[in-house]
VEXPAMI-504188 format. One line per 2 residues: number of its first residue (from 1); for each residue x, y, z of C-alpha. Coordinates in steps of 0.25 Angstrom, whole numbers. Layout:
NUM = X Y Z  ...
***
This chain:
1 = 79 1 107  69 5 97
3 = 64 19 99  52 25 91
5 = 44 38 91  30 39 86
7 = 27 48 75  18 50 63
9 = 24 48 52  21 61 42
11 = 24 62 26  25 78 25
13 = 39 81 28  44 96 33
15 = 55 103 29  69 101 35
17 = 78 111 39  88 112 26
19 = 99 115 37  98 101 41
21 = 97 93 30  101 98 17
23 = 115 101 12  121 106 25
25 = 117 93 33  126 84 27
27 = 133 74 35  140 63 35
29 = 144 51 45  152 38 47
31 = 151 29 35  152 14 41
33 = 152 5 31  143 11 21
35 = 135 21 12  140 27 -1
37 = 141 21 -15  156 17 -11
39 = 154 10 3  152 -5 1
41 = 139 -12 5  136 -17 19
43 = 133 -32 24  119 -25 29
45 = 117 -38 35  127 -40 44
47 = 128 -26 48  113 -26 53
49 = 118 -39 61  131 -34 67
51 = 122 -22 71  122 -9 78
53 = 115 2 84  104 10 73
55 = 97 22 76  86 24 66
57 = 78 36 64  64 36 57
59 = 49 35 58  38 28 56
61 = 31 14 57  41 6 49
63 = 53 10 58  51 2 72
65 = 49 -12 65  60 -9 56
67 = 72 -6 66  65 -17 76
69 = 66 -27 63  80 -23 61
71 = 83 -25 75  76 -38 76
73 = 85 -43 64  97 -39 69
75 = 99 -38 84  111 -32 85
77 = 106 -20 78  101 -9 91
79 = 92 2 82  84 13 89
81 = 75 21 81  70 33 82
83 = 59 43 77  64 57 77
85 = 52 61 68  47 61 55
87 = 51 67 43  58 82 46
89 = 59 78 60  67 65 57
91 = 76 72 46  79 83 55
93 = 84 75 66  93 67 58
95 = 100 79 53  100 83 67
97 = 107 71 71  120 72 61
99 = 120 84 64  121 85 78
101 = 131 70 74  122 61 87
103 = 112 52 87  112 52 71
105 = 103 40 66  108 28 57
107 = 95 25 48  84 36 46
109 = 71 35 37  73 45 25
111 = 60 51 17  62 49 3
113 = 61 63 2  72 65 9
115 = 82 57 4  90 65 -4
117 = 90 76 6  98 66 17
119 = 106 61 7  112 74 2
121 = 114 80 16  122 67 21
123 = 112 63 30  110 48 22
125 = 120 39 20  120 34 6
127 = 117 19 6  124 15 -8
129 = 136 9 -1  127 0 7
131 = 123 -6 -5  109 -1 -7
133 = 108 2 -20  104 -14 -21
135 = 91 -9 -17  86 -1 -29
137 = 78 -13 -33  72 -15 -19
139 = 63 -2 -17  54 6 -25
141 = 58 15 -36  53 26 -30
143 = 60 24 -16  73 19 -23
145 = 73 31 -28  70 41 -16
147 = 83 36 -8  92 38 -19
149 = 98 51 -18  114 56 -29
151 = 117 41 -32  116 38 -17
153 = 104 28 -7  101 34 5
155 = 91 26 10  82 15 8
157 = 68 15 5  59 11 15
159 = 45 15 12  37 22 1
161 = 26 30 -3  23 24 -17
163 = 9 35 -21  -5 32 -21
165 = -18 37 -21  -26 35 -9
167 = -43 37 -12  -53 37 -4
169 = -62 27 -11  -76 31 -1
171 = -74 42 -9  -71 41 -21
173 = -83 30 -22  -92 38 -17
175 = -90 49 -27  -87 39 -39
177 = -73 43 -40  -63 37 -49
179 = -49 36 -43  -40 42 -52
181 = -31 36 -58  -24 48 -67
183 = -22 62 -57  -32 68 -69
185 = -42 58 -62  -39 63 -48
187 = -42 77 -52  -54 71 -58
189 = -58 63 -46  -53 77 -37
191 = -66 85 -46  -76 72 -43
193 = -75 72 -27  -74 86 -27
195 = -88 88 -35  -94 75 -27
197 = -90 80 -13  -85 95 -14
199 = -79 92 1  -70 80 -5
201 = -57 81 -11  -49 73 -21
203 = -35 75 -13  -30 87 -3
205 = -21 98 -5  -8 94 -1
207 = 6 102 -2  13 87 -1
209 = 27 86 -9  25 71 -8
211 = 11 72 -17  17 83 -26
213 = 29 75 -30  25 61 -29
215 = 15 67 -42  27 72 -49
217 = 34 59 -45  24 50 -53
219 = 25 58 -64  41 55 -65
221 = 43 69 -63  55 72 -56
223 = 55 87 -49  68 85 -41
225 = 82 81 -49  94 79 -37
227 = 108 77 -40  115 79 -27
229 = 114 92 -23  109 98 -37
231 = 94 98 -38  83 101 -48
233 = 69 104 -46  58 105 -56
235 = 44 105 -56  43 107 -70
237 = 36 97 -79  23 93 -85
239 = 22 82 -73  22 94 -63
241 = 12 102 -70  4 89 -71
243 = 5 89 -56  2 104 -52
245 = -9 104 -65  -18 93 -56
247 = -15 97 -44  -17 111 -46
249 = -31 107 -52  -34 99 -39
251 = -33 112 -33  -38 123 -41
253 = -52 112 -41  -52 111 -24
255 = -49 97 -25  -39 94 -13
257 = -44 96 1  -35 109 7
259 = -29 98 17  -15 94 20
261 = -10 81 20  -9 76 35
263 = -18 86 40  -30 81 50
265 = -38 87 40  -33 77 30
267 = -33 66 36  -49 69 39
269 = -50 71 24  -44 59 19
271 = -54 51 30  -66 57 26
273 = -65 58 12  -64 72 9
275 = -50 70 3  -52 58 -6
277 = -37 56 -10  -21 54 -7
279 = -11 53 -15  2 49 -6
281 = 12 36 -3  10 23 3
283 = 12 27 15  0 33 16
285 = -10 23 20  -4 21 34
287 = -9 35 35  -22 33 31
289 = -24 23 40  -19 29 52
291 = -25 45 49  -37 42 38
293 = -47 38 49  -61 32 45
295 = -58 31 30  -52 16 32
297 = -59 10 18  -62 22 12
299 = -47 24 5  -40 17 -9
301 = -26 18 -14  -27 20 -29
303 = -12 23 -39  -8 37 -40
305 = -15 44 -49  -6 45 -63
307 = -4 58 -70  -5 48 -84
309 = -17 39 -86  -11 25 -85
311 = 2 29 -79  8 20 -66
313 = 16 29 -58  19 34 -44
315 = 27 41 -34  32 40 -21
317 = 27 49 -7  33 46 4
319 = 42 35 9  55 35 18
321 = 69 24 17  79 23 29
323 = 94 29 28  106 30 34
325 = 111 42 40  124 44 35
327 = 130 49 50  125 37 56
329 = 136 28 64  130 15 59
331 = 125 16 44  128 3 39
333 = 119 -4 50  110 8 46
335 = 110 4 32  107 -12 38
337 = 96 -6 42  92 3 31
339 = 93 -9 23  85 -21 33
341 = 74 -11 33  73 -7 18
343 = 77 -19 11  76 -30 21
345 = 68 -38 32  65 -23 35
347 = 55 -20 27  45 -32 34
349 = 45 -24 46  38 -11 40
351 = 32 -16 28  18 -11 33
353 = 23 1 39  29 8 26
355 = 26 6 11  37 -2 8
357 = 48 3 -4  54 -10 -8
359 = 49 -17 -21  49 -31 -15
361 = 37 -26 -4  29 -18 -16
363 = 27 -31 -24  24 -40 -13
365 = 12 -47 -12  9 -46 1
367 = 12 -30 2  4 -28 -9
369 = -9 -36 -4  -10 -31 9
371 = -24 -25 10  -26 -11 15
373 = -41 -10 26  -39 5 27
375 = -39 5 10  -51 -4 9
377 = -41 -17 9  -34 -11 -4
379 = -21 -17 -6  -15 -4 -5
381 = -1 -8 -8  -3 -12 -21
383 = -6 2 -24  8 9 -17
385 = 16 -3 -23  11 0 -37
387 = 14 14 -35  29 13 -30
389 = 33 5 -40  27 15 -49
391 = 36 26 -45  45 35 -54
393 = 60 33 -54  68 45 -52
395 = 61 53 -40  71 60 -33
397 = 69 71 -21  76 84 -16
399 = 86 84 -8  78 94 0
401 = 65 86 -2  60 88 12
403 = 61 102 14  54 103 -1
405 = 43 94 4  40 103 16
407 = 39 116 8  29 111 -3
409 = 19 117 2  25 131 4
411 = 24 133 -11  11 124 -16
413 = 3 124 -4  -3 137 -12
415 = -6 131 -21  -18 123 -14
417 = -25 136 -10  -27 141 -24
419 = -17 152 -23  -5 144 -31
421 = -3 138 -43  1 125 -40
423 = 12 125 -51  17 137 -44
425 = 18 131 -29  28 119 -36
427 = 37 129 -43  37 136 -30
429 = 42 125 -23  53 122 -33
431 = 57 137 -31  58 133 -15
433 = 65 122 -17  75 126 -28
435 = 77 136 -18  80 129 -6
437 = 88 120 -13  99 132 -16
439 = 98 136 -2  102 122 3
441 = 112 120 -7  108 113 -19
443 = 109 115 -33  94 117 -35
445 = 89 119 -52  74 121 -52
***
């Protein structure tokens, strides 16, 4: 039987006890059939028929269509899913599980973010052996690359966060605003709403890891360099200076609204125009549509801004693939699964409840005309599409990258009051991070 609990789906992710889930946490479980570059592929195929029982951990709309679909394909497959929570909550309890060795789940949803973390600390199974390197083609360059982690896959992509710029176009027209193409224009466009309506704000102020790095993403800057266990972090470079240099204009000149992201507050401004832009993923306009109440009409999604007049690039924000945990009883019906739902007839049964990761769905024509009525019957999709294949190659994350996510803004938040140099709030958090990486064993340069 199916079991699945209701919850709202968040981006932000807390910090995770290190105890659980770093160095210390490493585990390891019975290897049936696959996993590792030396194990030799499985008849996916035949496995799913022969079938078995699949407990599945994860969240959000795409999940229940997915494991009924894999059901409905192969009977003899018996999978029960359940929702332990999102984000820390989720990760928490998995650790919790090998720990304690019961009730351990075969397939989890793993944040891109968090990855490499899993993978170090034994938690993912590495899906080499199973012969999923075929699939480099398939996805984007920017999910291929988040699931990767020391020569090893330990998931598959499922869904992204290609970046956009969502305006309010009310707005914007009724103050004849350009929408900026180049991030010198949204500073620009920042001064115009503000003299027009001294009540308006271009953007809000947001202490949001996602934002922050997806910006030094689409520069092709790289801050974090992982080889195992070694890490380097730098935020150094003339693409970070770029970075604090606008943002740091944006604040000192009142631009943002003192709000955080997923605030009530927020979601009132974004409805009533008094915060006339976001930048975020794919994702976001389920959002919109379900918290952005009365401003149906009234939003656009333009390309990122570029940090070079006439350049095309992008980043990712957001987005999650499915992994095999590698204590799990049953992983290569695990992988059958992982497999059907990222590369096969799984993908039908969510397509409009995540913004796909495979290149196929991004080019298709009947993805990309699909109109949007809450954008004005924009067809949205073009925009995310453009903007994932646009992606630099080369992103990689901490092993750690979900504690440094939550403390970002322990050391910038400052900055938003006045009483901190931008600049000084990163290298701050470098500091912390270098710091905590020694304390959890790593070899950490920064």
């Amino acid at each position: 039987m199916l079991h699945t609990k209701s919850r709202r789906t968040t981006v932000a992710v807390a910090g995770i006890a290190a105890s659980a889930l770093l160095l210390a946490a490493c585990s390891s479980g019975t290897d049936d059939g696959g996993g590792g570059d030396d194990a030799e592929p499985i008849d996916a195929e035949a496995v799913a028929e022969e079938g078995g029982d699949l407990l599945i951990w994860g969240w959000g709309n795409a999940m229940e269509p997915m494991v009924e679909g894999f059901m409905d394909a192969y009977p003899n497959v018996n999978a029960e899913l359940v929702n332990v929570g999102t984000g820390t909550d989720h990760y928490t309890a998995v650790e919790n599980a090998i720990q304690a060795g019961s009730g351990i789940p075969d397939v989890i949803v793993m944040e891109y973010q968090a990855v490499a973390q899993f993978a170090l600390n034994g938690t993912l199974a590495d899906l080499s052996g199973y012969g999923a390197d075929q699939y480099a083609e398939t996805f984007t360059t920017g999910t291929w690359d988040a699931v990767q982690f020391d020569g090893g896959i330990y998931s598959l992509p499922m869904s992204s966060g290609p970046m956009a710029l969502f305006y309010n176009q009310t707005v914007f027209d009724e103050h004849d605003i350009e929408v900026p193409q180049t991030w010198e224009e949204f500073l620009e466009a920042g001064r115009a709403l503000k003299e027009a309506d001294p009540d308006a704000y271009i953007a809000n102020d947001t202490g949001s890891a996602n934002l922050l790095q997806g910006l030094l993403w689409q520069q092709g800057y790289q801050p974090y360099q992982v080889e195992g266990e070694n890490v380097t972090i730098s935020f150094d470079g003339p693409e970070v200076q770029n970075y604090t240099d606008l943002w740091q204009q944006l604040i000192d000149e009142d631009l943002l609204a003192p709000i955080s992201d997923w605030s009530d507050e927020w979601y009132q401004g974004l409805a009533n125009g008094t915060i006339a832009t976001l930048v975020s993923g794919a994702w976001m306009p389920a959002n919109f549509e379900s918290g952005v109440e009365g401003a149906a009409g009234d939003w656009r999604v333009a390309p990122m801004p570029q940090w070079e007049e006439g350049a095309h690039s992008s980043a990712e924000n957001g987005g999650s693939g499915l992994g095999v945990v590698d204590a799990s009883d049953n992983k290569d019906l695990a992988y059958a699964f992982v497999e059907w739902a990222t590369t096969g007839d799984g993908i039908d049964t969510r397509l409009h409840a995540t913004f796909p990761s495979t290149v196929a769905d991004l080019q298709s024509e009947e993805f990309l005309s699909l109109e949007s009525d809450y954008f004005g019957g924009q067809r949205i999709n073009e925009v995310f599409a453009e903007s994932a294949a646009n992606v630099p190659e080369g992103w990689s994350f901490l092993p750690y990258q979900v504690y440094a996510n939550s403390i970002l803004n322990d050391n910038i938040g400052t900055a938003y009051t006045g009483d901190t140099p931008l600049a000084e709030g990163l290298q701050s958090w470098q500091d912390a991070l270098v710091a905590y990486g020694q304390d959890q064993g790593f070899t950490v340069n920064g």
